[in-house]
C-alpha positions in Angstrom: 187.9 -5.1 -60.9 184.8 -6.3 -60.9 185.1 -9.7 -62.9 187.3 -12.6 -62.4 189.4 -14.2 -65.4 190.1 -17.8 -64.2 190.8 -19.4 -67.4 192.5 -17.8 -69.7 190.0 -18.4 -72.4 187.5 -15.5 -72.6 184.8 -17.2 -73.9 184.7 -19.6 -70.9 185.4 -16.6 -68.5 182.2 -15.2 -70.1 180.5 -18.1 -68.8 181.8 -17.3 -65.2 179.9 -14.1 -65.2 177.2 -15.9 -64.0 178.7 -17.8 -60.9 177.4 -20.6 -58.5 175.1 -21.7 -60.8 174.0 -24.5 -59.1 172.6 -21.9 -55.7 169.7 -21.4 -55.9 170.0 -17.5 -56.9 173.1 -17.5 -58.8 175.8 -14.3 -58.6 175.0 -12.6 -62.1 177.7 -10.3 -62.5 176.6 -8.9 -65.4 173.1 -7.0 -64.1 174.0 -3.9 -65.8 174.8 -2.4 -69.3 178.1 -0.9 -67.3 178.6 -4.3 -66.2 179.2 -5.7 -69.5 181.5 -2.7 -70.1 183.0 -3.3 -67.4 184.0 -7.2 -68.4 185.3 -5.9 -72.1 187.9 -3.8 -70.7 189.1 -5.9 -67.7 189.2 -8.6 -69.9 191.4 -6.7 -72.3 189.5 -7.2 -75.6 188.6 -4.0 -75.9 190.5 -0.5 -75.0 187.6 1.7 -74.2 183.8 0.8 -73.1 181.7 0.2 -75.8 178.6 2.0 -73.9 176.3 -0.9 -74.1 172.7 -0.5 -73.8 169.6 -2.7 -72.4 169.4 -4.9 -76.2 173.4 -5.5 -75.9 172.7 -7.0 -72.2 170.2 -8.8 -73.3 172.1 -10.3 -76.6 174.9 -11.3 -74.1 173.0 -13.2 -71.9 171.3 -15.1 -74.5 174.4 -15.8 -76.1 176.1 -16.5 -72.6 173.5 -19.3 -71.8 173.6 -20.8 -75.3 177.1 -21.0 -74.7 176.4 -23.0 -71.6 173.5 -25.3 -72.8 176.2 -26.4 -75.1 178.9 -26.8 -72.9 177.3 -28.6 -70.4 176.1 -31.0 -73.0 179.3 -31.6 -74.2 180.5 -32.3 -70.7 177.9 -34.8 -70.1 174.5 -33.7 -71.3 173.3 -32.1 -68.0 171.0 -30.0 -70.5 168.0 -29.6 -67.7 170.5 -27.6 -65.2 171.7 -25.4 -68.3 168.1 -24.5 -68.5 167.3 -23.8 -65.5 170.8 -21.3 -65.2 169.3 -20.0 -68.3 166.0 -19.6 -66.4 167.8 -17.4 -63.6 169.9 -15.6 -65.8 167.2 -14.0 -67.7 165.1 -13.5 -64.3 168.0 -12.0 -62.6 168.4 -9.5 -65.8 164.9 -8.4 -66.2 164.0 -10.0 -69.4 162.0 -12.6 -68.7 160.1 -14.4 -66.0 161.0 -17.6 -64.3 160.5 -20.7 -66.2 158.0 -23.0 -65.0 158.9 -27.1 -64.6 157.2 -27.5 -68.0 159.7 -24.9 -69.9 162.7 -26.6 -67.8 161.8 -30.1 -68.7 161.4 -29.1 -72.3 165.0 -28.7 -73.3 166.6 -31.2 -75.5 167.5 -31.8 -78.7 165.8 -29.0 -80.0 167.0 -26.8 -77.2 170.6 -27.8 -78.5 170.0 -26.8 -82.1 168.3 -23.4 -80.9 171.5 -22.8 -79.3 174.0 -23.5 -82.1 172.0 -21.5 -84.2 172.4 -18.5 -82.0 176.0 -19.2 -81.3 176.7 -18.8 -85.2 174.7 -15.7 -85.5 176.3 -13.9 -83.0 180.0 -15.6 -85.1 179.1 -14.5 -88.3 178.8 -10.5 -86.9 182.2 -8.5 -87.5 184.7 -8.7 -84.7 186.8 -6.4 -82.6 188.7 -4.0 -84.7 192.8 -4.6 -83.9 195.1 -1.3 -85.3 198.4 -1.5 -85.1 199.5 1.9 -84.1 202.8 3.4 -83.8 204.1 6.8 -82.5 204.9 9.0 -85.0 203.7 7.2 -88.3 200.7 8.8 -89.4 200.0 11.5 -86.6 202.5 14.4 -88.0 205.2 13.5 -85.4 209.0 12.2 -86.8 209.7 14.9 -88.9 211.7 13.2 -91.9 212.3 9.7 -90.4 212.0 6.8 -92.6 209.1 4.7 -91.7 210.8 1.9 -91.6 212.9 3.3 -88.4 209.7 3.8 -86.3 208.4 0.4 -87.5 211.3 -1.0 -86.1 210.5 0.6 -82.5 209.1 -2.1 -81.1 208.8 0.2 -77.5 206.8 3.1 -79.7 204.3 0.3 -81.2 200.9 -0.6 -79.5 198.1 -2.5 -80.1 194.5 -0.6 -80.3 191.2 -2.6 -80.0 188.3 -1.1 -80.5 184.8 -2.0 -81.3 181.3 -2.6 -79.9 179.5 -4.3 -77.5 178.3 -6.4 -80.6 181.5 -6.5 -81.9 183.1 -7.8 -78.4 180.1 -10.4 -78.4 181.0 -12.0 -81.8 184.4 -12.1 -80.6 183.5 -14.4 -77.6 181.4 -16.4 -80.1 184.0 -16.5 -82.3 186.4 -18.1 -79.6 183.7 -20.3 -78.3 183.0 -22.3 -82.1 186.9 -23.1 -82.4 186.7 -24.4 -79.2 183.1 -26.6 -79.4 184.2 -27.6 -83.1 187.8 -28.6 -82.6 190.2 -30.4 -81.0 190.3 -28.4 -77.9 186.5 -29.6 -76.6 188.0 -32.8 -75.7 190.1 -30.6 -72.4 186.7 -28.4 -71.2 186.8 -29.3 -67.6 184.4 -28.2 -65.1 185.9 -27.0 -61.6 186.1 -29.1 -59.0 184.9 -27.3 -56.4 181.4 -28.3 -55.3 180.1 -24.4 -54.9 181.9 -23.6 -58.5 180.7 -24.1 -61.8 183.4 -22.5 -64.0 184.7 -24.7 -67.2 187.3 -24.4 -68.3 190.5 -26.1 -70.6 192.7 -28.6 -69.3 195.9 -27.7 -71.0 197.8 -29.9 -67.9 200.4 -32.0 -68.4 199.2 -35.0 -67.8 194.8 -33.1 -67.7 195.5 -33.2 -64.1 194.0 -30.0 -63.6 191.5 -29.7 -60.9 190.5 -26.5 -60.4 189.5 -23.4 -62.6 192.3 -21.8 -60.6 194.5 -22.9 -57.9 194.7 -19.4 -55.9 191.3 -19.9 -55.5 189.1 -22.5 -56.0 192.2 -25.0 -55.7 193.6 -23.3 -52.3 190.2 -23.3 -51.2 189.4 -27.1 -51.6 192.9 -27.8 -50.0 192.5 -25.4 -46.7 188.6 -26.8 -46.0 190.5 -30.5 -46.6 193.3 -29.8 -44.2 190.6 -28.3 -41.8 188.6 -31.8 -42.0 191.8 -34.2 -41.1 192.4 -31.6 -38.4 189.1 -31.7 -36.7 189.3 -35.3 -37.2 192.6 -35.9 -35.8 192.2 -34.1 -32.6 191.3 -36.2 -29.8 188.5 -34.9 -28.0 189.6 -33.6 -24.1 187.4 -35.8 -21.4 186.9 -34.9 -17.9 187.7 -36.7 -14.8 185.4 -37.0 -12.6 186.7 -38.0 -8.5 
């Protein structure tokens, strides 16, 4: 695989496609058109690769990073770093330039509305198609059995999603409004991790939750802690000297 699903939200595992924004050339793991095909079907919202193009790379990014200007803000305003990910993000895809200090220091309130606006036009697009499909209902197979006996297979019925890369990008929109506009924007969390900027929902008992995943970020933070004691601990050997 070539993406990484920490969260179990797909709208803030979009985010994570560009990683370590805070370094100062971020991992953009979606450089390619067959990059972002590649995150639709890992991710499992759509069954085949929608064969994006240059425009649908570029309408994910932009709706990526709007995403993430508004995320950021709602976890504590840091709307200057969100620009200057966004800065990166379009250098590292080939669409732009890197913003100057002026364009970086430019992003506020208006920056914030600019992003809300493209959030709900990428919303308001049709969705992933989801078709119920079960085997022989509709295809010729079953000879003369009822309908509602294959219905009733629950082992012959499947899911289909299908859709395009436009399509797949209003569904991660789509996710990312009920989260900014309800209840659940109160959990987004940003990893704890120094080197890791994933957010994501602190569903916790208790909103303990620490890490954008404990197998790694989580395991990571623990093994470089227990290192630390250890150095620590160990007395350092002296020589005598006769």
């Amino acid at each position: 695989m070539n993406h990484a699903f920490p969260c179990g939200t797909l709208a803030l595992d979009f985010l994570g496609t560009l990683r370590a924004r805070r370094n100062p050339v971020p991992a953009e793991k979606l450089a390619t058109p067959e990059l972002l095909d590649d995150w639709f079907v890992e991710s499992g919202m759509l069954d085949a690769a929608p064969h994006a193009d240059d425009a649908d790379l570029a309408a994910a990014v932009e709706l990526r990073e709007s995403l993430y200007l508004l995320v950021e803000d709602r976890l504590g305003g840091r709307a200057t770093l969100a620009a200057a990910s966004a800065a990166a993000a379009a250098e590292l895809a080939g669409q732009a330039g890197p913003a100057g200090p002026a364009e970086v220091a430019a992003v506020g309130p208006a920056a914030l509305t600019a992003a809300v606006e493209v959030l709900n036009r990428y919303a308001a697009e049709p969705p992933v198609t989801v078709r119920l499909e079960v085997a022989g209902v509709g295809d010729g197979v079953g000879g003369g059995r009822g309908a509602g006996d294959a219905a009733g297979s629950s082992a012959a019925a499947s899911i289909r999603r299908t859709g395009t890369a436009a399509q797949g990008l209003a569904a991660v929109a789509r996710e990312a409004v009920e989260i900014l506009g309800g209840p659940d924007a109160a959990l987004l969390r940003e990893c704890g991790r120094p080197e890791c900027t994933q957010v994501y929902l602190d569903r916790s008992r208790g909103h303990r939750r620490e890490w954008c995943a404990m197998r790694t970020c989580g395991n990571r933070v623990k093994v470089s802690a227990y290192r630390s004691r250890h150095r620590t601990s160990t007395p350092t050997p002296t020589s005598s000297h006769a």
